[in-house]
GUPABA-600703 format. One record per residue: residue number from 1; residue in one letter; x, z, y of N, C-alpha, C in turn. Coordinates in nm, 2 decimals, always signed. Example, Ala and Ser with C-alpha at 12.3 -4.5 7.8 and 13.67 -1.06 7.14 Angstrom:
2
@num=1	residuo=a	n.px=+1.32	n.pz=+0.78	n.py=-0.57	ca.px=+1.23	ca.pz=+0.78	ca.py=-0.45	c.px=+1.32	c.pz=+0.78	c.py=-0.33
@num=2	residuo=s	n.px=+1.28	n.pz=+0.71	n.py=-0.22	ca.px=+1.37	ca.pz=+0.71	ca.py=-0.11	c.px=+1.29	c.pz=+0.79	c.py=+0.00
% end
This chain:
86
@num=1	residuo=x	n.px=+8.49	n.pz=-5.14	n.py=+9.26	ca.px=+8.62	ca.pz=-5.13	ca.py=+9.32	c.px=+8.72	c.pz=-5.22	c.py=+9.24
@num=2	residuo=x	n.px=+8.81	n.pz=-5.28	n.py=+9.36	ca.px=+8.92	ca.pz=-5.39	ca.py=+9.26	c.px=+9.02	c.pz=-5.32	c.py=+9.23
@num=3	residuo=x	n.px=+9.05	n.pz=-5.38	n.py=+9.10	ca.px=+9.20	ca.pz=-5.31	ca.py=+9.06	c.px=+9.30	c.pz=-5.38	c.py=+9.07
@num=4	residuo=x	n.px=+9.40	n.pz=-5.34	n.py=+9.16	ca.px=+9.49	ca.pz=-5.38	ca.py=+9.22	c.px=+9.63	c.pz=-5.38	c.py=+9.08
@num=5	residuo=x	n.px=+9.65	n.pz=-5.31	n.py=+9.01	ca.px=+9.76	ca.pz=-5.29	ca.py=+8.89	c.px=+9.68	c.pz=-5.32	c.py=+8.75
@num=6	residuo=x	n.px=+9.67	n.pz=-5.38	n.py=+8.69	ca.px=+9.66	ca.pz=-5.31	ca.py=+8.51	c.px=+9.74	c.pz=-5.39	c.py=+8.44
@num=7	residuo=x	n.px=+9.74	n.pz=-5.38	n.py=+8.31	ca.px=+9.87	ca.pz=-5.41	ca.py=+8.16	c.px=+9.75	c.pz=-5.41	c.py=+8.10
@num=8	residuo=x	n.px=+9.80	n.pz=-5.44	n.py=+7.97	ca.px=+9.74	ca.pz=-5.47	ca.py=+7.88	c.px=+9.82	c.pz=-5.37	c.py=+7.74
@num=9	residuo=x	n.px=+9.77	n.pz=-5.33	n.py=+7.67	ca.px=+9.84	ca.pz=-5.23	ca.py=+7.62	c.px=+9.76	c.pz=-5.24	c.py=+7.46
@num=10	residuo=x	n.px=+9.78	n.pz=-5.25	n.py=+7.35	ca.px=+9.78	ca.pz=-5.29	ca.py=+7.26	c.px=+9.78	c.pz=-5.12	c.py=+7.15
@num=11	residuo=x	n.px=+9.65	n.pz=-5.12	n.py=+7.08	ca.px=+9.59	ca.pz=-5.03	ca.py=+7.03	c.px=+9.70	c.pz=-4.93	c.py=+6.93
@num=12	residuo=x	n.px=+9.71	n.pz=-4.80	n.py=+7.00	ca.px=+9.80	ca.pz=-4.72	ca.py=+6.91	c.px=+9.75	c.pz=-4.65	c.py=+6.80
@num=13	residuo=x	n.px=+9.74	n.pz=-4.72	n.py=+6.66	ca.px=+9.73	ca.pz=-4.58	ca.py=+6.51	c.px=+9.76	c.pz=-4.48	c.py=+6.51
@num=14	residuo=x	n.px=+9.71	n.pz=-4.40	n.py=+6.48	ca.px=+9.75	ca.pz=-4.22	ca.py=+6.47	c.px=+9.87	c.pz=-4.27	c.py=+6.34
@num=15	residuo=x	n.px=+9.82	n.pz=-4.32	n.py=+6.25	ca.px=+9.91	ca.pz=-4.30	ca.py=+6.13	c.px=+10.03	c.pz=-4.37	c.py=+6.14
@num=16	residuo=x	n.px=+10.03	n.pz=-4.46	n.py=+6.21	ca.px=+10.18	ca.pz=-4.55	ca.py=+6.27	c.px=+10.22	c.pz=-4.43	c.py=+6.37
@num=17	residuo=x	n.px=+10.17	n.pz=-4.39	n.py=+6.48	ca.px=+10.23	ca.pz=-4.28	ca.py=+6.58	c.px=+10.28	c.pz=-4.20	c.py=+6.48
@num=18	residuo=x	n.px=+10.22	n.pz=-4.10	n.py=+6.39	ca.px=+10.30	ca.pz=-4.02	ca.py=+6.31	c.px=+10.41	c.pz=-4.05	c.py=+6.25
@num=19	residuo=x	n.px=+10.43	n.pz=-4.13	n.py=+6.18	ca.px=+10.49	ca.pz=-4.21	ca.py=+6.11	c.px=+10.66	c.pz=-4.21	c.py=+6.24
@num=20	residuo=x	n.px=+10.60	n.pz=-4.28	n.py=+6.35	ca.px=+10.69	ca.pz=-4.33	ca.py=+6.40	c.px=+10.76	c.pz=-4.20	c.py=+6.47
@num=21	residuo=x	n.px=+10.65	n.pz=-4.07	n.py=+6.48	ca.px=+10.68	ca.pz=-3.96	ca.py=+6.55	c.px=+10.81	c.pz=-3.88	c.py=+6.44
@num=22	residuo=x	n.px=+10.77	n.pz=-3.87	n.py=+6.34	ca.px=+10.82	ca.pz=-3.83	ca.py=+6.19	c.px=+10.97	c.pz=-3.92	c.py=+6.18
@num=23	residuo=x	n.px=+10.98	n.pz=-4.06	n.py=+6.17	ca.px=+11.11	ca.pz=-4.10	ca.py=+6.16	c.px=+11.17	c.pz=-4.02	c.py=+6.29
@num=24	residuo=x	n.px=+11.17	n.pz=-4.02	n.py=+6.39	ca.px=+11.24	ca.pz=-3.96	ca.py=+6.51	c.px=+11.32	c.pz=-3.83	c.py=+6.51
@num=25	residuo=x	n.px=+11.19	n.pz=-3.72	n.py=+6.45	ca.px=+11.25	ca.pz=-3.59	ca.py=+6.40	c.px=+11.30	c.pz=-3.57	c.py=+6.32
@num=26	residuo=x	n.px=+11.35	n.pz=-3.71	n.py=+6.24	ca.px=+11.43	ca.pz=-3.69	ca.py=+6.08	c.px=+11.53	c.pz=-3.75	c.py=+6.16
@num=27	residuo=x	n.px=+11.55	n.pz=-3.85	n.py=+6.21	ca.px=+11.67	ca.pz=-3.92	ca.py=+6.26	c.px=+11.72	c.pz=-3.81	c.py=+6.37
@num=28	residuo=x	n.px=+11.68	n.pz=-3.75	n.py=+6.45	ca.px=+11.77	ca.pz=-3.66	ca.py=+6.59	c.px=+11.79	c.pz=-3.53	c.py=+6.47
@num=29	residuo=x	n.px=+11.73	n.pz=-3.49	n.py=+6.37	ca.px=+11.77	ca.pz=-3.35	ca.py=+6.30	c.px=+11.84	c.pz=-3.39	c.py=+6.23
@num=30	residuo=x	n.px=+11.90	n.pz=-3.51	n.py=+6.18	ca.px=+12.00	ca.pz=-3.57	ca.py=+6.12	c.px=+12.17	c.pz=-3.55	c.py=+6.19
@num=31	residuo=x	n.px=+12.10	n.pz=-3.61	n.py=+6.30	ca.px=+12.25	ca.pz=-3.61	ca.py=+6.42	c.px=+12.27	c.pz=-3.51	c.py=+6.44
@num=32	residuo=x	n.px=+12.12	n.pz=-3.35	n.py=+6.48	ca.px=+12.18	ca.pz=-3.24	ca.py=+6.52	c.px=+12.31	c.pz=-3.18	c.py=+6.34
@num=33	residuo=x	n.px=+12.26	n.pz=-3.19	n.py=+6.23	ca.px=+12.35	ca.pz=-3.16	ca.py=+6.09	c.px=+12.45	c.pz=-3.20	c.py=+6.11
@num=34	residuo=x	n.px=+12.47	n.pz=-3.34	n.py=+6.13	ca.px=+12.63	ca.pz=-3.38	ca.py=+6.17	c.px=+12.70	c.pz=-3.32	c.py=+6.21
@num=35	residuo=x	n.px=+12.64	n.pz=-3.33	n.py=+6.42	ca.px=+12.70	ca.pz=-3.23	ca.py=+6.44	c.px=+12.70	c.pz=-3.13	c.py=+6.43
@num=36	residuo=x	n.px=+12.66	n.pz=-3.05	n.py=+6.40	ca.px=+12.74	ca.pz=-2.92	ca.py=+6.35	c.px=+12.80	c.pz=-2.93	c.py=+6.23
@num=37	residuo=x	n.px=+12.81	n.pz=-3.01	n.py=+6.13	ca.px=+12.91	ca.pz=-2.99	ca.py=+6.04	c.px=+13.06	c.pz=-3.03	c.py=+6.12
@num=38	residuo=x	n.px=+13.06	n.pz=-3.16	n.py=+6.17	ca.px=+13.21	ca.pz=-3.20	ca.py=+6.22	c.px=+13.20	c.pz=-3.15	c.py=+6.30
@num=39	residuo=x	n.px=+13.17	n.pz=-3.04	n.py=+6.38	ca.px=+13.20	ca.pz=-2.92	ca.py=+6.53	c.px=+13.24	c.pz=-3.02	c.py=+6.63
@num=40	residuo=x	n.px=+13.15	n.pz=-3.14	n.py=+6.60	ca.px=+13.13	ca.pz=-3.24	ca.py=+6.77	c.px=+13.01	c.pz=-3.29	c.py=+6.82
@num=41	residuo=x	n.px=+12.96	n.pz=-3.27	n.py=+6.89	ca.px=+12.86	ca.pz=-3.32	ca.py=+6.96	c.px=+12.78	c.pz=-3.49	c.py=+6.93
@num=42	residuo=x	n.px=+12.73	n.pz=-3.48	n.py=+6.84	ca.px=+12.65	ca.pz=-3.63	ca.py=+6.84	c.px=+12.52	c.pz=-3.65	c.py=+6.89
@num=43	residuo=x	n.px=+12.42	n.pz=-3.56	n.py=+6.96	ca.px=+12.34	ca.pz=-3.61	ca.py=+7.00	c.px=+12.34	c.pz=-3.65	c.py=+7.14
@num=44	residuo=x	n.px=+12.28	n.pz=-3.72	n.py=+7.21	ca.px=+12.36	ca.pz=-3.76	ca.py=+7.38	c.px=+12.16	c.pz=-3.80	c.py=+7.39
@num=45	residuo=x	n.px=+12.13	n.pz=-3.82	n.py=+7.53	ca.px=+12.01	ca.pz=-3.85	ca.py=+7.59	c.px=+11.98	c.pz=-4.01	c.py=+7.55
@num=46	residuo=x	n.px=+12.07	n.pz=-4.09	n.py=+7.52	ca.px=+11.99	ca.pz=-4.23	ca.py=+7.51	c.px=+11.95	c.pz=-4.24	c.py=+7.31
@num=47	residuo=x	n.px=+12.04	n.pz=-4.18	n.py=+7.27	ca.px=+11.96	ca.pz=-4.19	ca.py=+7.11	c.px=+11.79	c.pz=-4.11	c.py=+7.12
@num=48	residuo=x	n.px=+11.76	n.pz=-4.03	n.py=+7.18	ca.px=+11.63	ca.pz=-4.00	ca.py=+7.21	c.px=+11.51	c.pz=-4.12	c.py=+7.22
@num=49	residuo=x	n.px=+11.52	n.pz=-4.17	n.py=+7.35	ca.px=+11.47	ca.pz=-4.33	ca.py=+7.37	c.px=+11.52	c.pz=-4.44	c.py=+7.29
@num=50	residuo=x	n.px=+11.63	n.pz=-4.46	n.py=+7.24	ca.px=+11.65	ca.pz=-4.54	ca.py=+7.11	c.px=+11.58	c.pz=-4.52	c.py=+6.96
@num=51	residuo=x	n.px=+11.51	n.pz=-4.37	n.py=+6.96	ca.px=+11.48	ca.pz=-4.35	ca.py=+6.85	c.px=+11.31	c.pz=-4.37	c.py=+6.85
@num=52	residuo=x	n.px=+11.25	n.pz=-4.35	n.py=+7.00	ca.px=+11.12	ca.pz=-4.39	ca.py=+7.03	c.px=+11.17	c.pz=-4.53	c.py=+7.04
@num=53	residuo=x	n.px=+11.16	n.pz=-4.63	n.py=+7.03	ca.px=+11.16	ca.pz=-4.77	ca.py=+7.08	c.px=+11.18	c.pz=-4.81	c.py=+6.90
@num=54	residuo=x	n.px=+11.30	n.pz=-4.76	n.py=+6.85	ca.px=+11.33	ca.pz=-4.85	ca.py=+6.73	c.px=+11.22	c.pz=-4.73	c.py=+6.62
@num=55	residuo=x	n.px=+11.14	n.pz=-4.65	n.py=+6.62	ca.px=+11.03	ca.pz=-4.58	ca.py=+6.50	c.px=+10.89	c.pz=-4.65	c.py=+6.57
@num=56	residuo=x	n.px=+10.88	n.pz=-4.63	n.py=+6.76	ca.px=+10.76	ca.pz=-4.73	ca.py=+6.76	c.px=+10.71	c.pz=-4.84	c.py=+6.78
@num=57	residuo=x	n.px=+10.85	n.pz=-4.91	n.py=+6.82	ca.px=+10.79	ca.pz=-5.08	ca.py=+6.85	c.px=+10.88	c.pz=-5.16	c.py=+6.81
@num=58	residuo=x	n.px=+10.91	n.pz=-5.13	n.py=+6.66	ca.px=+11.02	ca.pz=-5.24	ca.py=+6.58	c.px=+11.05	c.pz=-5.36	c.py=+6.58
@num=59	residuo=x	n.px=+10.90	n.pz=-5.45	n.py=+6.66	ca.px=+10.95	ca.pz=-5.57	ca.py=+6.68	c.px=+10.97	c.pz=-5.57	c.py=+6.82
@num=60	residuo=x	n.px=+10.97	n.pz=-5.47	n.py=+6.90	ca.px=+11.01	ca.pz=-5.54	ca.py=+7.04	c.px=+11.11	c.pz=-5.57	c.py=+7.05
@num=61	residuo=x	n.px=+11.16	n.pz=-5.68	n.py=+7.19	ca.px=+11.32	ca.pz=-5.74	ca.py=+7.16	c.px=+11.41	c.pz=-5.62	c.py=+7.23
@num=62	residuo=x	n.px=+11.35	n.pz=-5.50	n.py=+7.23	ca.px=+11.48	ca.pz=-5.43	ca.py=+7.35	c.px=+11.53	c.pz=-5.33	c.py=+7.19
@num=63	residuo=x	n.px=+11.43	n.pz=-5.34	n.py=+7.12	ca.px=+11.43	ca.pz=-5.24	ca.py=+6.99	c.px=+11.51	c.pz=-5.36	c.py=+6.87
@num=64	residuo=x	n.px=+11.61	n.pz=-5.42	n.py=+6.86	ca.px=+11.68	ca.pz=-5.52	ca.py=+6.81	c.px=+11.81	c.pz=-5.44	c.py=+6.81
@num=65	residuo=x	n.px=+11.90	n.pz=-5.48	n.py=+6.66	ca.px=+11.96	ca.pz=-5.41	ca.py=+6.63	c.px=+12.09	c.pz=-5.43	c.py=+6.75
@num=66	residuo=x	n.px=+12.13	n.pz=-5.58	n.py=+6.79	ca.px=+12.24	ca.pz=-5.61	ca.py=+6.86	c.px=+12.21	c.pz=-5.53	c.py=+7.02
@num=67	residuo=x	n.px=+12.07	n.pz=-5.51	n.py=+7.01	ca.px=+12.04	ca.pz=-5.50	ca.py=+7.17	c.px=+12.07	c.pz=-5.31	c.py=+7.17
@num=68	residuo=x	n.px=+12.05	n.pz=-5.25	n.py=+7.05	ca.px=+12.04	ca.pz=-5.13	ca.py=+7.07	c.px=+12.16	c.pz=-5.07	c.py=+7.03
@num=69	residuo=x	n.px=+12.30	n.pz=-5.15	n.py=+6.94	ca.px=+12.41	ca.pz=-5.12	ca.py=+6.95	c.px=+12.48	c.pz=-5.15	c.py=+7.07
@num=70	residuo=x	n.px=+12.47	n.pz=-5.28	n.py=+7.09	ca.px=+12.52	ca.pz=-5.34	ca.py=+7.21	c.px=+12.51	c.pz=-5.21	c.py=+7.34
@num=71	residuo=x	n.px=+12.37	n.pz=-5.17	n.py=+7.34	ca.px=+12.33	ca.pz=-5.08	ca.py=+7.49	c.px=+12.43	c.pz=-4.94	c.py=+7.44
@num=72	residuo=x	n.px=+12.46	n.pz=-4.91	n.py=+7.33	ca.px=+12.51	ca.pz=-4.81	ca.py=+7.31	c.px=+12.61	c.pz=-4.74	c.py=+7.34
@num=73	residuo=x	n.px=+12.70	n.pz=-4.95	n.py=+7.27	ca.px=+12.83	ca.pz=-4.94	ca.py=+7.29	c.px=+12.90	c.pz=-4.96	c.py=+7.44
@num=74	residuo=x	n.px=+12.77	n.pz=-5.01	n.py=+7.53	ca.px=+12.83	ca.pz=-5.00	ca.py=+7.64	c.px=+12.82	c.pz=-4.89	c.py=+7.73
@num=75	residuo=x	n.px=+12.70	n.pz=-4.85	n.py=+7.73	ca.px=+12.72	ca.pz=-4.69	ca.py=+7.76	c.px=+12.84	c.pz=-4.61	c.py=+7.71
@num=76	residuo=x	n.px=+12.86	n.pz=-4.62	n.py=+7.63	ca.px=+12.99	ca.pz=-4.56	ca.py=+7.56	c.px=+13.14	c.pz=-4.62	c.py=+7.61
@num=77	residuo=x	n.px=+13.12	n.pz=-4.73	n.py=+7.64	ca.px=+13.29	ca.pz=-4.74	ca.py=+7.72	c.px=+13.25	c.pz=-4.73	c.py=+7.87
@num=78	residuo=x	n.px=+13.15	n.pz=-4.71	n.py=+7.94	ca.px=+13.12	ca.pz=-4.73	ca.py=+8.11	c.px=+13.13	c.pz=-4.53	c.py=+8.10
@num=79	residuo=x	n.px=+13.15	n.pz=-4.49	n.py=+8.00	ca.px=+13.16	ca.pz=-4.31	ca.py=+7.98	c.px=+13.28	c.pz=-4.30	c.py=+7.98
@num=80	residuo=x	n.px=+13.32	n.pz=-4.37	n.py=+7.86	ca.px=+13.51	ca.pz=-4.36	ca.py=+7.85	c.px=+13.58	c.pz=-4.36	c.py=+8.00
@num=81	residuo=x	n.px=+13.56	n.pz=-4.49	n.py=+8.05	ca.px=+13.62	ca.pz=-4.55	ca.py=+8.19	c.px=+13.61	c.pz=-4.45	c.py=+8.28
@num=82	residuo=x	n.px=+13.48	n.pz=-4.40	n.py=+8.32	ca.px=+13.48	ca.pz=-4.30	ca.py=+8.43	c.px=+13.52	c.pz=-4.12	c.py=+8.36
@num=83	residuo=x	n.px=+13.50	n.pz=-4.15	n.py=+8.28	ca.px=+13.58	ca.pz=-3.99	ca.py=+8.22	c.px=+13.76	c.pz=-4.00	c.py=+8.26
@num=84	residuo=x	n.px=+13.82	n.pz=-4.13	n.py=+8.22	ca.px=+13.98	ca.pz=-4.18	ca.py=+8.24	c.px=+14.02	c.pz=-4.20	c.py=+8.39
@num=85	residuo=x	n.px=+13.95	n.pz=-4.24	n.py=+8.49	ca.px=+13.94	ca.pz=-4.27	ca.py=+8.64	c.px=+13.93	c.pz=-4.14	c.py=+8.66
@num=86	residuo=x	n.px=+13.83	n.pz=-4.05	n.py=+8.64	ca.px=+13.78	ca.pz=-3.91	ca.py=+8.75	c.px=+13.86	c.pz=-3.87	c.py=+8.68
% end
């Protein structure tokens, strides 16, 4: 049978996965502390996939520091704008 889709997908370590699994739950239990010390909300849905992308594929270019503030920062004023409009 022909295969119509495949990738190529480059061998995952258990001990890099943990590793990368482990920074994630220290970085989002971090934000949950915050928040609740300053009584405001800092975790949001894209630090989730920001935290898989920059613990497991550090050199990808979407996992780059300008690419992952930048996406941040702009999610964050396209939130401002439509919170100020509606």
């Amino acid at each position: 049978m022909k295969q119509v889709a495949a990738r190529h997908q480059s061998p995952q370590f258990l001990r890099l996965s943990l590793i990368a699994g482990a920074g994630g739950l220290l970085a989002i239990a971090m934000l949950g502390i915050l928040s609740r010390y300053a009584h405001s909300p800092f975790i949001m849905a894209p630090f989730g996939a920001s935290h898989v992308l920059l613990f497991s594929a550090p050199a990808n270019p979407l996992s780059q520091p300008a690419n992952v503030i930048g996406g941040h920062l702009t999610a964050t004023f396209v939130g401002l704008i439509t919170r100020l409009v509606y």
